[in-house]
C-alpha positions as CSV (number, residue, x, y, z in Angstrom):
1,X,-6.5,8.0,9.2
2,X,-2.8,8.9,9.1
3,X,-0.9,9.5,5.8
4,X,1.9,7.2,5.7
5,X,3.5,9.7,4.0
6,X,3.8,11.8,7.0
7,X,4.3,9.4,9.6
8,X,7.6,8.4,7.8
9,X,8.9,11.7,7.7
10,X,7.8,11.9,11.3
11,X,9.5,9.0,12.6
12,X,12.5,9.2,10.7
13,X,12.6,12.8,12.4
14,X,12.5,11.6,15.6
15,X,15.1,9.3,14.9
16,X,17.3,12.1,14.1
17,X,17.8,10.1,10.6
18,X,18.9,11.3,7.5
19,X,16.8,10.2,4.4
20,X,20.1,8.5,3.5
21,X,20.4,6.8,6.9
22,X,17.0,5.6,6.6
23,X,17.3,4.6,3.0
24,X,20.3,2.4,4.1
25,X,18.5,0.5,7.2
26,X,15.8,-0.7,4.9
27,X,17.4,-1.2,1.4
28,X,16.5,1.6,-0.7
29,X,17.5,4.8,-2.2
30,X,17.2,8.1,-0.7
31,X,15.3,9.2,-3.7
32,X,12.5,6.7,-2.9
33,X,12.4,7.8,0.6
34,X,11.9,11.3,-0.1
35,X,8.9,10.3,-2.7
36,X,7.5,8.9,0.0
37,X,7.3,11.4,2.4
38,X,6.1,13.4,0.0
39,X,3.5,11.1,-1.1
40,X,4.4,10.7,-4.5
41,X,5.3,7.3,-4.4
42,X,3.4,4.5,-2.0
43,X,5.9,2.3,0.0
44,X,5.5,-1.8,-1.1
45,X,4.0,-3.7,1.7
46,X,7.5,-5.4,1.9
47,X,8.9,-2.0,1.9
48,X,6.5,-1.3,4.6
49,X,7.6,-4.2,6.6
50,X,11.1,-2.8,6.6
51,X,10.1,0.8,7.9
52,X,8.0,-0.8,10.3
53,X,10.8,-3.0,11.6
54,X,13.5,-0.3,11.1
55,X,11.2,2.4,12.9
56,X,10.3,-0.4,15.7
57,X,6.7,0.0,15.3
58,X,4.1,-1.8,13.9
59,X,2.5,-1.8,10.6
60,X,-0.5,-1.0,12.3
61,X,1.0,2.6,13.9
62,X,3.2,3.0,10.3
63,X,0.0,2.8,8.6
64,X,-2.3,4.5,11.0
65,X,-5.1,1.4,11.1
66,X,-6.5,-1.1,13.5
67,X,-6.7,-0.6,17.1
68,X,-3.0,-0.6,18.2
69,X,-2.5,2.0,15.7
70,X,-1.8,5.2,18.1
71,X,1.1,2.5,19.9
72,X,4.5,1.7,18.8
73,X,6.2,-1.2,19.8
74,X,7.7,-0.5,23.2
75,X,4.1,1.6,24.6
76,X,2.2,-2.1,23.7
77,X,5.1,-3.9,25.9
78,X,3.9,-1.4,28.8
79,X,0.7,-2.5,28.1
C-alpha cells in the first residue's frame, strides 16, 4: 500500500507545485501540507477529495487502494 504521505509530495512534485500553490488549490495552509507529506498529520477525507480533485486523480490512486489504484484519471480514460 502507498503512503499518502508520499504520493502527495510526489504528485505535487510532478506538478511542479509549491506547497503554497498546492495549499491554495485545495483550501489549506502550507503548514498542513507539509505535515502531510511528512506524515505527521493525516489529510480529512474531505481534504482528500480536494487533493484528489486538484491532483486529477482518484481517491483510489491518492490513496493507493482498490483496483484502479496504479491509474490516474486521464490513463482510465485511455482505458
Amino acid at each position: 500500500m502507498v503512503n499518502i504521505s508520499s504520493k502527495i509530495s510526489e504528485l505535487r512534485k510532478a506538478k511542479n507545485w509549491s506547497q503554497e500553490e498546492l495549499a491554495k488549490k485545495i483550501g489549506a495552509s502550507r503548514i498542513m501540507i507539509g505535515k502531510y507529506e511528512r506524515g505527521e498529520n493525516s489529510p480529512s477525507i474531505e481534504v482528500v477529495l480536494k487533493l484528489a480533485n486538484a491532483f486529477v486523480v482518484s481517491i483510489d490512486f491518492l490513496v493507493g487502494l482498490g483496483p484502479n489504484a496504479a491509474f490516474d484519471k486521464e490513463m482510465m480514460k485511455r482505458l
